[in-house]
N, CA, C, O and CB atoms as a CASP TS submission, in Angstrom:
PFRMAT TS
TARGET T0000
AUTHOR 0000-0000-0000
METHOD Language model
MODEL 1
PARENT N/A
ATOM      1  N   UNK     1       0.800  -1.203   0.000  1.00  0.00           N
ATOM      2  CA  UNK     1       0.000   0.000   0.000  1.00  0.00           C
ATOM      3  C   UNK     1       0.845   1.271   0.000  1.00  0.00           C
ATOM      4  O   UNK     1       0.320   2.383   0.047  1.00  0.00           O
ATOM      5  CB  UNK     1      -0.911  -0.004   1.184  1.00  0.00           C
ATOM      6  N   UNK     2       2.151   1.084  -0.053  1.00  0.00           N
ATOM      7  CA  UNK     2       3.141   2.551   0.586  1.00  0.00           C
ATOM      8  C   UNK     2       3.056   3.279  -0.989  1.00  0.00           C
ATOM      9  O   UNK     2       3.170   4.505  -0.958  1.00  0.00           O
ATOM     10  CB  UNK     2       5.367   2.114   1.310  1.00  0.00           C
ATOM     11  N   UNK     3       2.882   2.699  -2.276  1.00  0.00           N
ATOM     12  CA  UNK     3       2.883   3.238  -3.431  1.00  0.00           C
ATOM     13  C   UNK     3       1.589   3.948  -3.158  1.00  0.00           C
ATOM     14  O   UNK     3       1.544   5.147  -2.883  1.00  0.00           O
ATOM     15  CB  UNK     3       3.019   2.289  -4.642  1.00  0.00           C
ATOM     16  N   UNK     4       0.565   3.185  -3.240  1.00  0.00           N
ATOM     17  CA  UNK     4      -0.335   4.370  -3.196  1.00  0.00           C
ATOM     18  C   UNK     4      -0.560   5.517  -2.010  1.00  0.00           C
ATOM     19  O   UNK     4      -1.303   6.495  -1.935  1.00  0.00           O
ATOM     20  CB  UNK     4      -1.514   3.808  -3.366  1.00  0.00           C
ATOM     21  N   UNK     5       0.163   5.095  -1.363  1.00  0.00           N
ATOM     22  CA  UNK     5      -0.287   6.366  -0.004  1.00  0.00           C
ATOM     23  C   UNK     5       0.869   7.570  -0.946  1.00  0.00           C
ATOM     24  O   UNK     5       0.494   8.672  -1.345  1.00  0.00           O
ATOM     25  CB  UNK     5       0.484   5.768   2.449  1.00  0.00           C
ATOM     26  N   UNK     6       2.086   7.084  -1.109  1.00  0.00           N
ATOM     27  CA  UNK     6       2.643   8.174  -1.673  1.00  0.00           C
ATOM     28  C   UNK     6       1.990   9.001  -3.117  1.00  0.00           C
ATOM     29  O   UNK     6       2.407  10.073  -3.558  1.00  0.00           O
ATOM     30  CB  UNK     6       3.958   7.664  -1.897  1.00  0.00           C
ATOM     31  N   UNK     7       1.059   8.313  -3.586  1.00  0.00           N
ATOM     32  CA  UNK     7       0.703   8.697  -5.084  1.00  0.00           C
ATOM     33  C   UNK     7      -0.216   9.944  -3.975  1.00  0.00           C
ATOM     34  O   UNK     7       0.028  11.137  -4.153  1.00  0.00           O
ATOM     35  CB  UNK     7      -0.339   7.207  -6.481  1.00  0.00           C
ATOM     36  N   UNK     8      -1.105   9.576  -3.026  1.00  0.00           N
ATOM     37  CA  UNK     8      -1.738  10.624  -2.370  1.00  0.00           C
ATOM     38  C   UNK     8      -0.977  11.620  -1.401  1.00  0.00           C
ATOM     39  O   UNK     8      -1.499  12.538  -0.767  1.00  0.00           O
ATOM     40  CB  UNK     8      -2.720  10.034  -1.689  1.00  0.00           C
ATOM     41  N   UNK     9       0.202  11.302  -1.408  1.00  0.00           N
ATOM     42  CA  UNK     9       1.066  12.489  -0.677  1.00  0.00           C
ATOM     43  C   UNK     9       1.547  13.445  -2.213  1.00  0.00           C
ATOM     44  O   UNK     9       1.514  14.674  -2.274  1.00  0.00           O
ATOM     45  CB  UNK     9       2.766  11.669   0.420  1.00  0.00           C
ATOM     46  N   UNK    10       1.806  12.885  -2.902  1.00  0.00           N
ATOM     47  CA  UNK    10       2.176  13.418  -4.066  1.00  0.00           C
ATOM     48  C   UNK    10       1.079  14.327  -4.451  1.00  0.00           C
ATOM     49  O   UNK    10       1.410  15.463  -4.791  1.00  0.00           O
ATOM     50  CB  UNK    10       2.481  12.402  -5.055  1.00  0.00           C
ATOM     51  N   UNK    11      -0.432  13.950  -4.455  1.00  0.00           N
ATOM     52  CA  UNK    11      -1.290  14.973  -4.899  1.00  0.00           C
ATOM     53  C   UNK    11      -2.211  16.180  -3.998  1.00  0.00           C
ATOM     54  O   UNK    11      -3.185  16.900  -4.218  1.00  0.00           O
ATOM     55  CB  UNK    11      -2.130  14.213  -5.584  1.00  0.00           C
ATOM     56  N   UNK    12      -1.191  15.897  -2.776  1.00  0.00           N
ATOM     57  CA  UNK    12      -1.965  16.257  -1.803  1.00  0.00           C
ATOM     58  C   UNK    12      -2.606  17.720  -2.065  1.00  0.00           C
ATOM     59  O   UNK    12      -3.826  17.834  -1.948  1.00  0.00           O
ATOM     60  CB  UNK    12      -1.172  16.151  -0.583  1.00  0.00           C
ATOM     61  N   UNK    13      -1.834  18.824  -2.410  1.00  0.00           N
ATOM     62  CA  UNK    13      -1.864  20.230  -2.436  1.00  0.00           C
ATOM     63  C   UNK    13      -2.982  20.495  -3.979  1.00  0.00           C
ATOM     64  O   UNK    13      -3.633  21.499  -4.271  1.00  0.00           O
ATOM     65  CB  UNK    13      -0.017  20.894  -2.527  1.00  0.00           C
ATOM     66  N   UNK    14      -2.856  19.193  -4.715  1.00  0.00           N
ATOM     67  CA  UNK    14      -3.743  19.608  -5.528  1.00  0.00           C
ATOM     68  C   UNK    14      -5.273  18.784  -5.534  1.00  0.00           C
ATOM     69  O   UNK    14      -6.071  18.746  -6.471  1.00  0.00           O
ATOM     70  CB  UNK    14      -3.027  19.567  -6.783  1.00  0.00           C
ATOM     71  N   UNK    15      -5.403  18.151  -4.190  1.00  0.00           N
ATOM     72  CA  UNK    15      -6.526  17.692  -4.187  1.00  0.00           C
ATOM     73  C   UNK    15      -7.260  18.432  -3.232  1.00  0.00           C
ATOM     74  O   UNK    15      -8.482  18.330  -3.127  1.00  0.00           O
ATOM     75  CB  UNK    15      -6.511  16.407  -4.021  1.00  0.00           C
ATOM     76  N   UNK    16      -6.472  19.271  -2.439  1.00  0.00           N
ATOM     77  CA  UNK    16      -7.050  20.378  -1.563  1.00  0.00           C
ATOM     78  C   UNK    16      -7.186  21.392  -2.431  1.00  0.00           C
ATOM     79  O   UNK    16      -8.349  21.794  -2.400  1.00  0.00           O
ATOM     80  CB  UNK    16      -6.227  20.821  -0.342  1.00  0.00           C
ATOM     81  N   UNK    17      -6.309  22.173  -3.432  1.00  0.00           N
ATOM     82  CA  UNK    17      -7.117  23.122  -4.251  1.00  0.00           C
ATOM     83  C   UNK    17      -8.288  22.652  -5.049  1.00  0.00           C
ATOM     84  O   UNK    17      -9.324  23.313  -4.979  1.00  0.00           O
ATOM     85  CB  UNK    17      -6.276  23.732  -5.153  1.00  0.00           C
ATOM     86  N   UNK    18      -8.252  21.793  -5.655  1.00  0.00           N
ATOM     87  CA  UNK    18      -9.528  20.464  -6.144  1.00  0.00           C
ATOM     88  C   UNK    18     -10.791  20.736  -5.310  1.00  0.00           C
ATOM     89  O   UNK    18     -11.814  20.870  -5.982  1.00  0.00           O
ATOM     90  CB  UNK    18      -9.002  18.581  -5.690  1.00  0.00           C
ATOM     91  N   UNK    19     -10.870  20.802  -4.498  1.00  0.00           N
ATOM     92  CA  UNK    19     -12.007  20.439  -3.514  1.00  0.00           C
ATOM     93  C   UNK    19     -12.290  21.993  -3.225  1.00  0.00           C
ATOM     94  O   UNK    19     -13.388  22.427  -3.572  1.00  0.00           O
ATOM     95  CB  UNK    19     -11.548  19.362  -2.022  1.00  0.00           C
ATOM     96  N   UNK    20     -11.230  22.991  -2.519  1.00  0.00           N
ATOM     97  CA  UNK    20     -11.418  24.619  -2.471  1.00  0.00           C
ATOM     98  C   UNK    20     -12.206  25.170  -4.022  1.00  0.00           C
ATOM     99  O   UNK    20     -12.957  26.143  -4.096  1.00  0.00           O
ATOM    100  CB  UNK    20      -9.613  25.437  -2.293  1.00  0.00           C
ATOM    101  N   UNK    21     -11.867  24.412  -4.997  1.00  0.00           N
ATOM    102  CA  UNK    21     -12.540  25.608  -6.269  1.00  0.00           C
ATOM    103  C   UNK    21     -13.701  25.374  -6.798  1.00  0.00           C
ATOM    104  O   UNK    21     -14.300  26.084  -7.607  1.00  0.00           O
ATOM    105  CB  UNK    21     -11.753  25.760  -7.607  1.00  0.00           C
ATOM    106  N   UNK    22     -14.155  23.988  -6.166  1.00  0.00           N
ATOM    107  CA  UNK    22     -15.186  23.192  -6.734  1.00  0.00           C
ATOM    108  C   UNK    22     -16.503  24.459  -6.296  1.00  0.00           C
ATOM    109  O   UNK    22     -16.610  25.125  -5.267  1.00  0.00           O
ATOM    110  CB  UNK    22     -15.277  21.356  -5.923  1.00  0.00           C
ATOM    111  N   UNK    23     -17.225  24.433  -7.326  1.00  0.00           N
ATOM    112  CA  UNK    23     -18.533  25.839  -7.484  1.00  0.00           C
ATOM    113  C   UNK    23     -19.773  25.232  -7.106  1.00  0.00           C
ATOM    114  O   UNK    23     -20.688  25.886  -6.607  1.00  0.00           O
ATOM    115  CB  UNK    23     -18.861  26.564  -9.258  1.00  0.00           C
ATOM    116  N   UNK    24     -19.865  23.342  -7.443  1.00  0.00           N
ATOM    117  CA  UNK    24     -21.157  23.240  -7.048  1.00  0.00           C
ATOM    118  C   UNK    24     -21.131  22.462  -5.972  1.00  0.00           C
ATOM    119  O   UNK    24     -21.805  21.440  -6.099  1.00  0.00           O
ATOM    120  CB  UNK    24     -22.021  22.787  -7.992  1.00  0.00           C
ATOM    121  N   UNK    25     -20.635  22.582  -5.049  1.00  0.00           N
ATOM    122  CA  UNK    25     -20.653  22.309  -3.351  1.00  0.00           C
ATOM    123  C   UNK    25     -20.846  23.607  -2.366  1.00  0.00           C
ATOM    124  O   UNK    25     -20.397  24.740  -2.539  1.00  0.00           O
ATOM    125  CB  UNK    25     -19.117  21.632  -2.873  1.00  0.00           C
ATOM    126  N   UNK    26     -21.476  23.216  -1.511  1.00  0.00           N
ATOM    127  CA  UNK    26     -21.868  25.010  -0.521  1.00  0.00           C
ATOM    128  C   UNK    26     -20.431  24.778   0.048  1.00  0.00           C
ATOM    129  O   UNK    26     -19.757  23.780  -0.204  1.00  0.00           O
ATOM    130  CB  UNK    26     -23.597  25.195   1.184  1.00  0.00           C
ATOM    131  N   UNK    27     -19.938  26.089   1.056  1.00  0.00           N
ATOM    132  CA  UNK    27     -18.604  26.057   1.384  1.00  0.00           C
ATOM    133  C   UNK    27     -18.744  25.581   3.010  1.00  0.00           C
ATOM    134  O   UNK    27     -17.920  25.928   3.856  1.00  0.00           O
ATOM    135  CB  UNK    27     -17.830  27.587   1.065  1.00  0.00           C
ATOM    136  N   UNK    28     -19.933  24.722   3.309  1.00  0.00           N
ATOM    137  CA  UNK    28     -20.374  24.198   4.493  1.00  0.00           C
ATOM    138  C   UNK    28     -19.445  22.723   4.222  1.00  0.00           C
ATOM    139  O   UNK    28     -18.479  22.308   4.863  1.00  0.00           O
ATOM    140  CB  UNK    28     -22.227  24.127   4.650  1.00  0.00           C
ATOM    141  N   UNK    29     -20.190  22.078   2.930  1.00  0.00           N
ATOM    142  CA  UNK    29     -19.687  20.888   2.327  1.00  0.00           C
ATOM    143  C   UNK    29     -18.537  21.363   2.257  1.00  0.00           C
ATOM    144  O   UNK    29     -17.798  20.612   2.894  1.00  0.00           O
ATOM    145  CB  UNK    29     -20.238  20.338   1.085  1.00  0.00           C
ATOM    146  N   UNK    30     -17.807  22.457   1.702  1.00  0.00           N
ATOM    147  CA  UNK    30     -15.976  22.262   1.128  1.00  0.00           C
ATOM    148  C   UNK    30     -15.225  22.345   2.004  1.00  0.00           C
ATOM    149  O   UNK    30     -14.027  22.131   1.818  1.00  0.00           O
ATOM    150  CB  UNK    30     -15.269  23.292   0.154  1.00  0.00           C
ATOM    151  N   UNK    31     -15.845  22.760   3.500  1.00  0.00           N
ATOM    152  CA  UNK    31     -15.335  22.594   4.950  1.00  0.00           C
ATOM    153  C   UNK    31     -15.210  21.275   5.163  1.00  0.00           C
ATOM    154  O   UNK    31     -14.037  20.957   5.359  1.00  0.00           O
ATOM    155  CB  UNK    31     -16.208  23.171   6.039  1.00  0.00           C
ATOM    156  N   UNK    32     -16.070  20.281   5.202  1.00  0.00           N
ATOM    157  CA  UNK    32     -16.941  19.276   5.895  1.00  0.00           C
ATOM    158  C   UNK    32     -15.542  18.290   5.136  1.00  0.00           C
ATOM    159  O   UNK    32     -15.029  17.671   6.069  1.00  0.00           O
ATOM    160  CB  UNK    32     -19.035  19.058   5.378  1.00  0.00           C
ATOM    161  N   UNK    33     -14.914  18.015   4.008  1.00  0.00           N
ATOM    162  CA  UNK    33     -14.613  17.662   3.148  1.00  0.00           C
ATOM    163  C   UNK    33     -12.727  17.687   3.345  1.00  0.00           C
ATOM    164  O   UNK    33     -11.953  16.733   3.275  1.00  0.00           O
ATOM    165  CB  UNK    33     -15.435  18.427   2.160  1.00  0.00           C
ATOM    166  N   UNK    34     -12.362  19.475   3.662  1.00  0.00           N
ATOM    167  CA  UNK    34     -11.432  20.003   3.999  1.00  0.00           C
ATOM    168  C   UNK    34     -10.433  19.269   5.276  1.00  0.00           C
ATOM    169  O   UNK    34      -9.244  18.956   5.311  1.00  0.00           O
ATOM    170  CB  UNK    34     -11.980  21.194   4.206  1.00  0.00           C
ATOM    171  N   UNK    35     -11.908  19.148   6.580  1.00  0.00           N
ATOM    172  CA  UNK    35     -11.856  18.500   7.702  1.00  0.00           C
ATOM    173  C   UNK    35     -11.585  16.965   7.180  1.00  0.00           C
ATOM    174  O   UNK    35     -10.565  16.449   7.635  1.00  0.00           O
ATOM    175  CB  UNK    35     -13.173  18.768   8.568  1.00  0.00           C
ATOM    176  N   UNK    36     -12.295  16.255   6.372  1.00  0.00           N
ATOM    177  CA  UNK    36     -12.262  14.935   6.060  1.00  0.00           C
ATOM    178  C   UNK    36     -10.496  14.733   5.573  1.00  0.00           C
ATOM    179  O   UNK    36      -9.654  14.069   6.178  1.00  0.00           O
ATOM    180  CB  UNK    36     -13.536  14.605   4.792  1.00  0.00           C
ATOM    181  N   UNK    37     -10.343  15.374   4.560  1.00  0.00           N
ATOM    182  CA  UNK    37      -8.936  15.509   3.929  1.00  0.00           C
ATOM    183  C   UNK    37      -7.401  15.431   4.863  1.00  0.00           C
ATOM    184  O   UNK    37      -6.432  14.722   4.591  1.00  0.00           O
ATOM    185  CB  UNK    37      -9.010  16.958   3.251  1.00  0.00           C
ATOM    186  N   UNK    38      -7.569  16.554   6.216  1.00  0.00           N
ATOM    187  CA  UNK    38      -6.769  17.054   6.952  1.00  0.00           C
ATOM    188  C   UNK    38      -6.864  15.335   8.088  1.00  0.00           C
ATOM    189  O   UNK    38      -5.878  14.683   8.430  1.00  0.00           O
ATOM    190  CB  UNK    38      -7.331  18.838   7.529  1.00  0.00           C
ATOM    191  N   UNK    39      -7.847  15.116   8.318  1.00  0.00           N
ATOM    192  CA  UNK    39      -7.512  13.522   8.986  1.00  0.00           C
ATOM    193  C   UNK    39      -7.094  12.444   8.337  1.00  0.00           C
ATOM    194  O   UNK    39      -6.581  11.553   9.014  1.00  0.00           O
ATOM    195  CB  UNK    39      -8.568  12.911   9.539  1.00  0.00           C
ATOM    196  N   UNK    40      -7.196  12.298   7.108  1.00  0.00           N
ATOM    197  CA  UNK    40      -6.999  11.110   6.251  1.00  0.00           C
ATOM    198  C   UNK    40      -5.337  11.408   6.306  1.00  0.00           C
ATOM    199  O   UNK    40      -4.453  10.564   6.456  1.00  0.00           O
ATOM    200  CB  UNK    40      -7.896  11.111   4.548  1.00  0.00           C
ATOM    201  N   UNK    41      -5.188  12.821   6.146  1.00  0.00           N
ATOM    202  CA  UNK    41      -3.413  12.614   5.028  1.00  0.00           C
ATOM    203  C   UNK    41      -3.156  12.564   7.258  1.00  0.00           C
ATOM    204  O   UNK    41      -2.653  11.539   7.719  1.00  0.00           O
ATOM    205  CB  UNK    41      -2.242  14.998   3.208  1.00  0.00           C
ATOM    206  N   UNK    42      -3.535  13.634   8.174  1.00  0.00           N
ATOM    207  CA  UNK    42      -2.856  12.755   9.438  1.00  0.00           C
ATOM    208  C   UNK    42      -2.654  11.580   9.656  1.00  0.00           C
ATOM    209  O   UNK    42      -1.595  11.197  10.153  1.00  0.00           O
ATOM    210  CB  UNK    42      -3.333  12.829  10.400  1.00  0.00           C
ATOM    211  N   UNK    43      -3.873  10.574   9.246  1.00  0.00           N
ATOM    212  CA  UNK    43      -3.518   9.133   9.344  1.00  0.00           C
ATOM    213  C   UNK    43      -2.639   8.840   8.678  1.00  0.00           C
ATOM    214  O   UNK    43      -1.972   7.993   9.272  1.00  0.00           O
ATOM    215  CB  UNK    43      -4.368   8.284   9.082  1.00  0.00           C
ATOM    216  N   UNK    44      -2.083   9.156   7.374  1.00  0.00           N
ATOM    217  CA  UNK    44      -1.174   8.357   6.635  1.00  0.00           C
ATOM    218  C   UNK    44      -0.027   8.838   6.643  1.00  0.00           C
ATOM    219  O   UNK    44       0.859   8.461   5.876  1.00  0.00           O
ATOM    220  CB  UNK    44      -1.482   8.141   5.423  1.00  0.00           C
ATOM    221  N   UNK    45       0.146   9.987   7.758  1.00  0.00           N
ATOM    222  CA  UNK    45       1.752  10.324   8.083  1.00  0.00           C
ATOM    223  C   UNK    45       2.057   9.783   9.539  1.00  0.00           C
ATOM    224  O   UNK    45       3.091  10.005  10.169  1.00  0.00           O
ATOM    225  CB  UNK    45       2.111  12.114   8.047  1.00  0.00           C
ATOM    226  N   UNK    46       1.055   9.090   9.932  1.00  0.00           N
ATOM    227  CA  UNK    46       1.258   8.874  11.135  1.00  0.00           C
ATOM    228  C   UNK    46       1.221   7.147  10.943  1.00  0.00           C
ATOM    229  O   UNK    46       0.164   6.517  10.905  1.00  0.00           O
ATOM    230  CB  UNK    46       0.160   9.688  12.131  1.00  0.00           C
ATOM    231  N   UNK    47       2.937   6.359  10.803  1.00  0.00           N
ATOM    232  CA  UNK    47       2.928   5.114  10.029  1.00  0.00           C
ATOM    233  C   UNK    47       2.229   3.856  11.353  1.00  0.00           C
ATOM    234  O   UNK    47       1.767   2.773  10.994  1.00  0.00           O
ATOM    235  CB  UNK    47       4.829   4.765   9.374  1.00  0.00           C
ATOM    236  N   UNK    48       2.256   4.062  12.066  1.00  0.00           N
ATOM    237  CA  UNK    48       2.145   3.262  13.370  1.00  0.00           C
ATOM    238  C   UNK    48      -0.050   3.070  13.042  1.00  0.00           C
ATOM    239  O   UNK    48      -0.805   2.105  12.921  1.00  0.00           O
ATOM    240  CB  UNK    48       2.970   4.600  15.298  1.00  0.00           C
ATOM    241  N   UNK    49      -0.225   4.534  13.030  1.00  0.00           N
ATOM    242  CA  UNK    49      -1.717   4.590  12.945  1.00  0.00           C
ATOM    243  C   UNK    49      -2.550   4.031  11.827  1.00  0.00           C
ATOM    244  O   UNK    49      -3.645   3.497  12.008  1.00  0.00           O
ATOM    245  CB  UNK    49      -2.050   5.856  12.988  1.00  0.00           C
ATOM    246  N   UNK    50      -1.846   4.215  10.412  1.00  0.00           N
ATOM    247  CA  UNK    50      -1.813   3.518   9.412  1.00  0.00           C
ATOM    248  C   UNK    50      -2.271   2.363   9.312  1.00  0.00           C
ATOM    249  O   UNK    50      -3.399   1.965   9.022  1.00  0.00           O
ATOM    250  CB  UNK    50      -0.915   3.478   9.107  1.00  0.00           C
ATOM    251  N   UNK    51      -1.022   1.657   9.652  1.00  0.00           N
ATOM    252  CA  UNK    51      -0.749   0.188  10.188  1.00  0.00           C
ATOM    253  C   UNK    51      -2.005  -0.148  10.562  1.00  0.00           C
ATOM    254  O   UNK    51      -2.879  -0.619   9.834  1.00  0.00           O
ATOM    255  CB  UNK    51       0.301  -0.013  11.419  1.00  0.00           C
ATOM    256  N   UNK    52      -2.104   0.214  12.199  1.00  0.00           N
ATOM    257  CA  UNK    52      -3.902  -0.361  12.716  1.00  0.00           C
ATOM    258  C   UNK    52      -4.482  -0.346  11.885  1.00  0.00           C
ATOM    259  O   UNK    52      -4.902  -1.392  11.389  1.00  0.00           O
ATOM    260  CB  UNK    52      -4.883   0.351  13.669  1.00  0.00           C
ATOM    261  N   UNK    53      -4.835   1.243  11.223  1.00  0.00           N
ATOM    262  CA  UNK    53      -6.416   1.268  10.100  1.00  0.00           C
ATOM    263  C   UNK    53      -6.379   0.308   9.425  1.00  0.00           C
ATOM    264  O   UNK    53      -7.403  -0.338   9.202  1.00  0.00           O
ATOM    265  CB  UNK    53      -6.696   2.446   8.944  1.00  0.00           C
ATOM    266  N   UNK    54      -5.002  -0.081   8.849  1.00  0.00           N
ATOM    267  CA  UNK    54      -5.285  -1.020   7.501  1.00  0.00           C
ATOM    268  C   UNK    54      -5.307  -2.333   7.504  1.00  0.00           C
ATOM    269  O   UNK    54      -5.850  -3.014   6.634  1.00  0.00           O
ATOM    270  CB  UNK    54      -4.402  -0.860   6.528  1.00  0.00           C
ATOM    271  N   UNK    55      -4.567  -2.865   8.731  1.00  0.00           N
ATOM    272  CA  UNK    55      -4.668  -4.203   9.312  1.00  0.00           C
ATOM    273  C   UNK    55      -5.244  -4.564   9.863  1.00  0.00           C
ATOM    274  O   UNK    55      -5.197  -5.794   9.851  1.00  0.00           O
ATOM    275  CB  UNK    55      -4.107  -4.604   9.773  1.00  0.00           C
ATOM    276  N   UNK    56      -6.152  -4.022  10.701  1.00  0.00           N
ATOM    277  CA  UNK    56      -7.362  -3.903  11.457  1.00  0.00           C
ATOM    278  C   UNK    56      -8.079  -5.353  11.189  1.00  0.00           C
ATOM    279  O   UNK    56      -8.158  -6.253  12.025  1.00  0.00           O
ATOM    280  CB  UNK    56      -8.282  -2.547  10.961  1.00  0.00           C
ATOM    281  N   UNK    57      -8.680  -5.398   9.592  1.00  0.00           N
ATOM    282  CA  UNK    57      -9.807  -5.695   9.788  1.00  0.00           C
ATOM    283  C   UNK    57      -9.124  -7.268   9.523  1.00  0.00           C
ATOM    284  O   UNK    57      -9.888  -8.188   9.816  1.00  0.00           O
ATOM    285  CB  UNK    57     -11.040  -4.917   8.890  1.00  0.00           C
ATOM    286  N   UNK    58      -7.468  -7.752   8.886  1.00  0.00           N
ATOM    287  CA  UNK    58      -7.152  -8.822   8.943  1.00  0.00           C
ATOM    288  C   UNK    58      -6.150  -9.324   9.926  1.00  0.00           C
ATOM    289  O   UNK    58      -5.295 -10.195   9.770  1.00  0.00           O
ATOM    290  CB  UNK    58      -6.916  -9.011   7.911  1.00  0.00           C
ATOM    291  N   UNK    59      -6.450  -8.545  11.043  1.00  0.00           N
ATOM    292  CA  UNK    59      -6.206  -8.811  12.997  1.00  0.00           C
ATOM    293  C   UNK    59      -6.971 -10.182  13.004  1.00  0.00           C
ATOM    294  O   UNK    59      -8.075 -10.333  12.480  1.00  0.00           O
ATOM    295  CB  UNK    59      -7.213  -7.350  14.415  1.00  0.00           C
ATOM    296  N   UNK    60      -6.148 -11.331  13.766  1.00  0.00           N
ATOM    297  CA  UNK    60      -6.771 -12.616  13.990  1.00  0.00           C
ATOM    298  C   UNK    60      -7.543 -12.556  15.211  1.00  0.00           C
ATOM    299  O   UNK    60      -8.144 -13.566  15.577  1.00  0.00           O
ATOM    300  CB  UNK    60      -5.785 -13.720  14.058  1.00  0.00           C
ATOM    301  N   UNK    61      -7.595 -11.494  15.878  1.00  0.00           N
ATOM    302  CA  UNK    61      -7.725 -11.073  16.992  1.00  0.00           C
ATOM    303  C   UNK    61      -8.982  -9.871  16.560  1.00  0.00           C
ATOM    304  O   UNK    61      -9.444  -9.142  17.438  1.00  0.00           O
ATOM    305  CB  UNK    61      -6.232 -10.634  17.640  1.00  0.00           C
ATOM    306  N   UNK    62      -9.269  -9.814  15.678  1.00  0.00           N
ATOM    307  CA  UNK    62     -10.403  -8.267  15.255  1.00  0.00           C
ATOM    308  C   UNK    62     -11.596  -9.671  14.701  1.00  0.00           C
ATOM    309  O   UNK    62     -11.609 -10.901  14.741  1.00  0.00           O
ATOM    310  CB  UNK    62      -9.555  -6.556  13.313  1.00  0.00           C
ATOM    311  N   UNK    63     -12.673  -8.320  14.100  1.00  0.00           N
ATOM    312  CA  UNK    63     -13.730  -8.779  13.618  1.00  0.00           C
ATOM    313  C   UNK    63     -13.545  -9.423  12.622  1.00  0.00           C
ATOM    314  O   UNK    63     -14.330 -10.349  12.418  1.00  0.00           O
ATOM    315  CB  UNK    63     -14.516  -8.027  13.436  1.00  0.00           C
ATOM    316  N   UNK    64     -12.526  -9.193  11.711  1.00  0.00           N
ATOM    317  CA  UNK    64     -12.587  -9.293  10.528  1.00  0.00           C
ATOM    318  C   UNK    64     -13.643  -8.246   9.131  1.00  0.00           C
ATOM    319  O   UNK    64     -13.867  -8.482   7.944  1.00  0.00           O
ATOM    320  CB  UNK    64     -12.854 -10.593  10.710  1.00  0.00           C
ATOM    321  N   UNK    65     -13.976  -7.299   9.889  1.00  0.00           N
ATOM    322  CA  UNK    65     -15.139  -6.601   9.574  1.00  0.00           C
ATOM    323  C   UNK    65     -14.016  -5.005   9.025  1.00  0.00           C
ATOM    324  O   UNK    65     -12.848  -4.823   9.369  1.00  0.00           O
ATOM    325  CB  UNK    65     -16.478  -6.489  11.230  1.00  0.00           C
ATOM    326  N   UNK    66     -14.801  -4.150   8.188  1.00  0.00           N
ATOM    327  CA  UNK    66     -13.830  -2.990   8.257  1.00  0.00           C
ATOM    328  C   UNK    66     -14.901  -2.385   8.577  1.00  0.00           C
ATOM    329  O   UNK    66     -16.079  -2.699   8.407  1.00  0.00           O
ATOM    330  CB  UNK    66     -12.892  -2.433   7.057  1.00  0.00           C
ATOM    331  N   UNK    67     -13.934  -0.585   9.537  1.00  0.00           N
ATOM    332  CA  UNK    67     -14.679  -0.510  10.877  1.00  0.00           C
ATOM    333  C   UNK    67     -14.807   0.800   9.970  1.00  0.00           C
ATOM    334  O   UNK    67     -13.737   0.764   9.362  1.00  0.00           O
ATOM    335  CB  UNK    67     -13.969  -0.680  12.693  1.00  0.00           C
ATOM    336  N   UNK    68     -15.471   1.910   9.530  1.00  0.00           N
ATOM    337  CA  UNK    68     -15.774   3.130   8.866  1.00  0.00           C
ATOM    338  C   UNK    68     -16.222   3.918  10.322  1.00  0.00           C
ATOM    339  O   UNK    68     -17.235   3.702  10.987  1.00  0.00           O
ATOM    340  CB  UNK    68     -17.044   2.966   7.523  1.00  0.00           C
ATOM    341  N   UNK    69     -14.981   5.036  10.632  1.00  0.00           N
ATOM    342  CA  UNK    69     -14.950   5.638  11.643  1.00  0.00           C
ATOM    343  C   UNK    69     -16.532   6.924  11.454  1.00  0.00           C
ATOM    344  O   UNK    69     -16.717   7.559  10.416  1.00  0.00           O
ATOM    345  CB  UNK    69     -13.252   6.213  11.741  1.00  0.00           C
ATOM    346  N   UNK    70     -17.311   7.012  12.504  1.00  0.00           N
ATOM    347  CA  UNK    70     -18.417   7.627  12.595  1.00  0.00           C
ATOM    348  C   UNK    70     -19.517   6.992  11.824  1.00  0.00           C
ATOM    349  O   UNK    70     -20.576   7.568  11.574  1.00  0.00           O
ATOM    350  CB  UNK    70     -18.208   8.875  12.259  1.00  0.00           C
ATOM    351  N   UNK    71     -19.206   5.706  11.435  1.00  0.00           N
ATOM    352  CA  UNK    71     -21.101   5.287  11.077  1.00  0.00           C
ATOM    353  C   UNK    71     -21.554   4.646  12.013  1.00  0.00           C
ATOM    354  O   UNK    71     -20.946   3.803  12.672  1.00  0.00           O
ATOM    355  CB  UNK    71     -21.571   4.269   9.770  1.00  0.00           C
ATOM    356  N   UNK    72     -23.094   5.133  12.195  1.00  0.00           N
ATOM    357  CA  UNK    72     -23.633   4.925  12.729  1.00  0.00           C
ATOM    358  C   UNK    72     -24.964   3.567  12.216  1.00  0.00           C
ATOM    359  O   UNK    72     -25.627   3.299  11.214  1.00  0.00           O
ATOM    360  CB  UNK    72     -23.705   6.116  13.044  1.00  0.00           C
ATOM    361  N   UNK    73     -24.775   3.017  13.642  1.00  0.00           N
ATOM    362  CA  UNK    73     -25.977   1.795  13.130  1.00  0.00           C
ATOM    363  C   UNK    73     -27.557   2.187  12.971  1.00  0.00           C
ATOM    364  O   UNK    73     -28.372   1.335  12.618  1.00  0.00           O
ATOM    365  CB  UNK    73     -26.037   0.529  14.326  1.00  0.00           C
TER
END
């Protein structure tokens, strides 16, 4: 997975202007989105945290389930 996390470190600055210029989203959504962005690239500089998210769900010891942080049942 380290290729693609870097393909998204690589586009990082232009997937945040991407999302800032976009006209048909309210700037409630280009917040909402902004916030989404700014935790994802934290997780993937943070290699330890990574790790969990992505191994998580093939932990012999986990659900086996993948866990989508804030949904609700």
């Amino acid at each position: 997975y380290e290729k693609t996390i870097s393909i998204f470190r690589e586009l990082k600055s232009d997937i945040y202007q991407f999302v800032n210029s976009c006209k048909m989203i309210s700037p409630r959504t280009i917040q909402a989105e902004i916030s989404f962005l700014d935790e994802f690239y934290k997780l993937i500089d943070d290699k330890e945290k990574l790790n969990r998210a992505l191994l998580y769900p093939c932990d012999k010891n986990g659900t086996g389930n993948v866990v989508i942080k804030g949904l609700q049942n």
